[in-house]
N, C-alpha and C positions, 0 to 999 in steps of 0.2 A: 278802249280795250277792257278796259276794269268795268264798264257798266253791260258790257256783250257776253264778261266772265259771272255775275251778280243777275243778268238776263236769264240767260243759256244752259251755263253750270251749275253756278251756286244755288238754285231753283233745284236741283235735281240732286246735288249734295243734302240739302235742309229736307226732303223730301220724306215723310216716315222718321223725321229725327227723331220723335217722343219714344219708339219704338227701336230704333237702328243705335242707341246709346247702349242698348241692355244686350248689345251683341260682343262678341270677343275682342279683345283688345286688340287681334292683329287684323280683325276685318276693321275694326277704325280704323288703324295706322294706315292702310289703304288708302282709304279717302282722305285722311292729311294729307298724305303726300301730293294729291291732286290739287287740295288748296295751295300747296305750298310752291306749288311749280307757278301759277299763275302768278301772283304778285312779284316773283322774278323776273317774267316776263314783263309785267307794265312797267314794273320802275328800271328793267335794263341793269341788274345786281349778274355781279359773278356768281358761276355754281355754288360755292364755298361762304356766300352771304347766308346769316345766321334766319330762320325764318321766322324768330320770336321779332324778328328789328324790321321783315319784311310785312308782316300781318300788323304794326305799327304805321310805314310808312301809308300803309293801302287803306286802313279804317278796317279791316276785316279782323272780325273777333274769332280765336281758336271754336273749330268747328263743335266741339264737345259742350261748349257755353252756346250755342246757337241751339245745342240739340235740347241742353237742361232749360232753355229758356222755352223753347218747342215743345216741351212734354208739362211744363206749367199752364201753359198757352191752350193745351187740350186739356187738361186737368180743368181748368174755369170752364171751356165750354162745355163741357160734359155734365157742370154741376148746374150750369145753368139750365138747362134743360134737361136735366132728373134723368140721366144718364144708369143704364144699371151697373153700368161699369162700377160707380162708388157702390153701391149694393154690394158687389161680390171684392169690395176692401176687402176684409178681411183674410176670406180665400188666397189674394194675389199673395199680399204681405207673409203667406203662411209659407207659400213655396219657392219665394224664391229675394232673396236679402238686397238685390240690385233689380228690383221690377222699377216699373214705370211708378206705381204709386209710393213707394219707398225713398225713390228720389225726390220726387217732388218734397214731399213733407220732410224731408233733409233739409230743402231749401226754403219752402213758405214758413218751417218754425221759427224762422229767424226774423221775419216780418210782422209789423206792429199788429197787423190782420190779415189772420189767416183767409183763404178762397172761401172758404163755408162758412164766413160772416158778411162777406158782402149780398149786395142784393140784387136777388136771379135774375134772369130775363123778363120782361115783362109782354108780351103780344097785344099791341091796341087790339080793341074788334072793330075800330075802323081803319081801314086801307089807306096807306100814306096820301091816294089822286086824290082821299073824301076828306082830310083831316084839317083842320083848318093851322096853317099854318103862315108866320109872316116872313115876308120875301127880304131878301139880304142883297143890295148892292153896293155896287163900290163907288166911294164918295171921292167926287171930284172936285175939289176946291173953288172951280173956278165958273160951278153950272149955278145959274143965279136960283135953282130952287133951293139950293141948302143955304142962301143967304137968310132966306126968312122965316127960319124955321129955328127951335130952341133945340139946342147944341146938349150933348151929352157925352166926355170920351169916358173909354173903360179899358181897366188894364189888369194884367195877373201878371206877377214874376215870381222863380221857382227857382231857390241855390240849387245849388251842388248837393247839400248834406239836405235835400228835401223839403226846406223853409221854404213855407207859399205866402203871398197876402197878394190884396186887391185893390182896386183903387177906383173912384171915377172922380173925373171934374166935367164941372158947372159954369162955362167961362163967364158966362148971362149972369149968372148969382154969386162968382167966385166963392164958390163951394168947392172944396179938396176935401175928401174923403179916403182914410184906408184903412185897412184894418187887416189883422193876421187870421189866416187859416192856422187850424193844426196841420202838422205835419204828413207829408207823403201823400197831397192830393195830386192826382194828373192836374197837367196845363189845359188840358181843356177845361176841364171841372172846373178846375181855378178862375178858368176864362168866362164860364157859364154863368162863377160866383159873383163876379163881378158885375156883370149886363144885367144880374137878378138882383142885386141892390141898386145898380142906380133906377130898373125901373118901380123898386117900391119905393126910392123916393119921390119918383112922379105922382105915384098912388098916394101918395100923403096929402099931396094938394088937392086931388080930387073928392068926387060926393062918395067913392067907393071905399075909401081910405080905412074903414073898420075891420074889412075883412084880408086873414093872412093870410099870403098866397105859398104854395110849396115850390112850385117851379117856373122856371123863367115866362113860359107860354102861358103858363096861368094867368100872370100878373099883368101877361101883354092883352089874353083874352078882355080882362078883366078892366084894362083901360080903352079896349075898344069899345066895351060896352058903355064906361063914362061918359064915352065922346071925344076923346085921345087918343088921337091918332100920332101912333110909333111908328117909326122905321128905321132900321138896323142897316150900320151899311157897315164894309171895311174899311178900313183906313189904313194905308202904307206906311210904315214907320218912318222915322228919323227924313222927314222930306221938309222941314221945317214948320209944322202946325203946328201952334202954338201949344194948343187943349188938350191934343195928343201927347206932346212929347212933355206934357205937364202930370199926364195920370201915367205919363211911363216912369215919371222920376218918384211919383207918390208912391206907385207899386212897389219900387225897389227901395224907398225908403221903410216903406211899411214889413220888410223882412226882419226886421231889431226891436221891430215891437212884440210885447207877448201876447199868445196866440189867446182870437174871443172867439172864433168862430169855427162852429164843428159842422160838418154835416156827414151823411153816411154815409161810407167809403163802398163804392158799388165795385165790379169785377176790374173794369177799366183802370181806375184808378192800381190796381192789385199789378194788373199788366205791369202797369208804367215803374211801381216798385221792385217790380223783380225785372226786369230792365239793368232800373240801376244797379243791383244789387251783383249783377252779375260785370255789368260794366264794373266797380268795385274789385271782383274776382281776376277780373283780367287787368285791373291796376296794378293788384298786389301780385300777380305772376310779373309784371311788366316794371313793379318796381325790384328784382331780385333776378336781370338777365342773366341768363347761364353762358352766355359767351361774353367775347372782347366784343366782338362784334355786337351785340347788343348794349354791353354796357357803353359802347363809344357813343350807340344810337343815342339811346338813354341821357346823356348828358344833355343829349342836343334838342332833345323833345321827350319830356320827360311826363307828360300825359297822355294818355290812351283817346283817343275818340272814333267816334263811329264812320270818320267823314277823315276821306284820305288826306294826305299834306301835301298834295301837290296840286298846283293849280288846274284847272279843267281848261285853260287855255292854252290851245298844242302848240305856240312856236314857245312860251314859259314851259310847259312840260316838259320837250325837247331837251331845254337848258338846264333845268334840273334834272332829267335822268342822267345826262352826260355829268354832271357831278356829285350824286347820288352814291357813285359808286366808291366818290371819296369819303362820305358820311357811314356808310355801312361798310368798308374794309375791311378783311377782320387781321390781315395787317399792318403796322405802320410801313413797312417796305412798299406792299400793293398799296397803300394807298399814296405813295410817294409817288411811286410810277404811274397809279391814274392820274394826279392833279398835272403834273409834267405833261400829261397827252392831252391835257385840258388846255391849260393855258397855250399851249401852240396850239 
C-alpha cells in the first residue's frame, strides 16, 4: 500500500515542488492533508492519530521538506548547464521575498559549499557505446577464476554528522590501508575514493608508476596499458569474506582519524548534503512533538528515518498494524481498550 501511495500519489504531490512551495499556505494545507490520509491508512491509525507520529511510522518526510529539498535539486541542475534562470537572480530576489531562489540560498548558506562551487556538468564528446570503459561483475566466491587472481577489497563508510574515510585490503600482501576524507562527501564519491587508491597502489608496482592519475578510469586506463589487467566486481556484504569484511571494519575505523584527504566537492556530493540537512530539520520538528500522541511515539522511536518501521513482510505487518494503534493512541483510555481487543 505505501509503495502504490510513493508510486501513484506522492509522484504527483512532489510534482512542480520547487515551484508549488512559493504558493499560499492554504493551497499547501491541501495537499498535506492528502499526505496525511494515506499513512492512516497503511499503519491502520484512528482518525484522531497525530500525523506528525504517522509520517514517523511510514518514513515519509513532511511534504514542505520534500518540496525545499526539490527546488535545491533544480537550483544544481540549472547551474550545471548555465541556466539563464541564475542570470535573471537578481530580478527574482527583487520581487518577491519567498521565490524559488531566495529559498534555496536560505538553505545552501548553511552548507560548507555552496551549488556555485561545485563542478558543472561536464559532456564527454564521446558517446558512452564508444567510451572505453571496464565492466563490473558480481563476485562469486566459489568460481575458481577469482581463485587465481590478486585480491583487492574496497570500502567507504559515512557517520551520521557527515565523517567519511576509506579503506582497501590486500589479503596477498596483508596490507590495511585507511584514511579520512574531509567532511560531507557522498557515499558514492567516498566509494569511488576508495577503488581509486587501491588502484594507484597497483600503479606503484608497475613500469607506469611516475605518472598521477586524477580519476578512477584513468588509473585503470593507465594499467591496461602497463599489462594489468583489472576487474572490478561487487561483493555482498557481511556473507563471511574475510577481505571484505576486513576493509569494512578499517573504513569504519578509519572515521576517528583526522581527515588527509580532500578532493573537489562536485553537485552530487551538494545533493547528498542537503539531503541530510533537511533530514536534520525534520529531526529537530520530530524531536519537539506537539501532541501526546506524538510524544508517546517519540519515546518509542525517537529517530526519523527515510525507511518506514514496519516490516515489508504482510503476515508481520498485519501484527504490527493491529497493535500500532496502541503505540500511537493519543489516549491512555483508547489505548487500554485497543490492547484489550488485542490480546483476545
Amino acid at each position: 500500500m505505501l509503495q502504490i501511495y510513493q508510486a501513484l500519489i506522492r509522484s504527483k504531490l512532489d510534482y512542480g515542488g520547487e515551484l508549488i512551495e512559493s504558493a499560499s499556505i492554504t493551497e499547501k494545507k491541501r495537499l498535506d492533508k492528502i499526505q496525511a490520509q494515506v499513512p492512516r491508512i497503511v499503519v491502520g491509525a484512528p482518525k484522531d492519530t497525530a500525523t506528525e507520529a504517522l509520517l514517523r511510522e511510514t518514513g515519509e518526510m513532511p511534504l514542505y521538506l520534500r518540496r525545499n529539498l526539490a527546488s535545491v535539486k533544480h537550483y544544481i541542475r540549472c547551474y550545471e548547464v548555465n541556466s539563464d534562470l541564475l542570470a535573471e537572480k537578481e530580478e527574482w530576489l527583487k520581487h518577491a521575498k519567498q521565490c524559488f531562489l531566495s529559498r534555496v540560498e536560505s538553505m545552501t548558506n548553511t552548507l560548507d559549499h555552496n551549488p556555485s562551487s561545485g563542478e558543472k556538468l561536464s559532456i564527454s564528446k564521446y558517446p558512452p557505446w564508444k567510451a572505453l570503459l571496464p565492466e563490473v561483475t558480481t563476485y562469486t566466491p566459489n568460481d575458481l577464476k577469482w581463485q587465481k587472481v590478486f585480491h583487492i577489497y574496497t570500502d567507504a563508510a559515512k557517520s551520521k554528522d557527515g565523517r567519511c574515510a576509506v579503506a582497501f585490503v590486500v589479503p596477498e600482501k596483508e596490507i590495511v590501508e585507511q584514511k579520512r576524507l574531509v567532511d560531507g562527501f557522498a557515499t558514492a564519491k567516498s566509494e569511488l575514493a576508495a577503488i581509486h587508491l587501491a588502484a594507484l597502489q597497483i600503479l606503484t608496482s608497475t613500469k607506469d608508476n611516475n605518472i598521477v592519475k586524477t580519476s578512477t578510469v584513468d588509473t585503470w586506463r593507465a594499467l591496461s596499458r602497463a599489462g594489468t589487467t583489472v576487474s572490478f566486481s561487487w561483493v555482498k556484504g557481511h556473507i563471511g569474506i574475510s577481505g571484505n569484511e576486513q576493509a569494512d571494519r578499517a573504513a569504519k575505523n578509519g572515521l576517528e582519524l583526522e581527515p588527509e584527504l580532500s578532493f573537489r566537492k562536485d553537485t552530487n556530493d551538494i545533493r547528498e548534503n542537503v539531503e541530510d540537512l533537511l533530514l536534520k530539520k525534520w529531526q529537530g520538528l520530530w524531536d519537539k512533538p506537539k501532541t501526546e500522541c506524538g510524544r508517546f511515539t517519540h519515546r518509542h522511536s525517537p529517530d526519523v528515518s527515510r525507511l518506514a518501521s514496519f516490516s515489508a513482510n504482510q503476515e508481520a505487518r498485519f501484527s504490527i498494524n493491529q497493535s500500532r494503534s496502541v503505540l500511537i493512541a493519543d489516549s491512555p483510555r483508547h489505548a487500554a481498550t485497543k490492547l484489550s481487543s488485542v490480546q483476545t
